[in-house]
C-alpha positions, 0 to 999 in steps of 0.5 A: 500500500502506498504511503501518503508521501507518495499518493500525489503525483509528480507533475511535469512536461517533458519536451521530446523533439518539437513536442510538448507532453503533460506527464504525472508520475505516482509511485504506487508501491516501492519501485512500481509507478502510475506514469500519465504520459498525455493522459494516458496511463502506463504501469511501470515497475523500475529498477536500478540495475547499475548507475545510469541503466535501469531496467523498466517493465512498462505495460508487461514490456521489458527494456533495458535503459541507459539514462544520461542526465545533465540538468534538464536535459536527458539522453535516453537510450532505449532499443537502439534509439536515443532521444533527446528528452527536456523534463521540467516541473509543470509550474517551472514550464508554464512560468517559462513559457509565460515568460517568452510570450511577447508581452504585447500580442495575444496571449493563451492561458492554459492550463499547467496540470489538471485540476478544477477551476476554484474562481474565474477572477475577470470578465470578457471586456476586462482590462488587465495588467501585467500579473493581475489574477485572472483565474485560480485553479486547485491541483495537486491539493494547492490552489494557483492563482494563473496571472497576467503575462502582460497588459492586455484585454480579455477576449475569451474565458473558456472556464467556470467555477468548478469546472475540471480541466486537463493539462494544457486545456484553454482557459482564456485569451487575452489581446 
């Protein structure tokens, strides 16, 4: 049985070629984890055979993994295939992300995890500022407040109160 430190999954983004995916890993038990890869679920039983290689078993499938890390980034060598793979925290994605938009153009909030909107704080019409709160969500048992990358007006929110969203899900637009 799962221990309470391990009953909330880790949420993060992985970035493998030019794709973006929502991944959420829960150790179920002691080397056995729940990993959602986009909303997909894979069982994953992970061992430690040496430092870098890992014997994984993902769905009843055997593989031999040789990990190599260096910060965020990830060169994973898995049945003759190497890939290149960026894992960053959800939060520390959607802050990055946010940071790259132009602060002037328009402007998609999505949703960094899922979770449930807990308020809608604007209106279509409303002017913003710069971080002023535009909705807060509740996810992994933790409300966030989704602010304002820049200045704008809101032309679209997609969302109500109470309302489950998924990762990367439209929540509002901002021009």
């Amino acid at each position: 049985m799962a221990s309470d430190a391990r009953s909330v999954p880790l949420a993060l983004v992985a970035r493998v070629g030019g794709a973006t995916r929502a991944v959420d890993i829960l150790e179920t038990e002691p080397h056995h984890f729940r990993v959602t890869i986009d909303g997909v679920a894979h069982v994953v039983d992970n061992r430690i055979v040496r430092p870098g290689w890992l014997s994984l078993l993902i769905d009843h499938r055997s593989y031999s993994v040789e990990v190599r890390a260096d910060g965020d980034r990830h060169r994973v060598d898995i049945a003759g295939r190497t890939i290149e793979v960026t894992l960053l925290d959800a939060l520390r994605h959607s802050a990055l992300a946010a940071s790259k938009e132009d602060a002037n153009g328009p402007r998609e909030i999505r949703a960094m995890m899922p979770g449930k909107i807990v308020t809608v704080l604007v209106n279509v019409g409303d002017t913003v500022e710069k971080d002023q709160g535009l909705l807060v969500v509740e996810a992994m048992k933790m409300e966030n407040e989704l602010r304002a990358p820049g200045p704008g007006v809101v032309r679209e929110v997609r969302v109500n109160s109470g309302q489950a969203v998924e990762a990367g899900e439209l929540l509002a637009r901002i021009e």
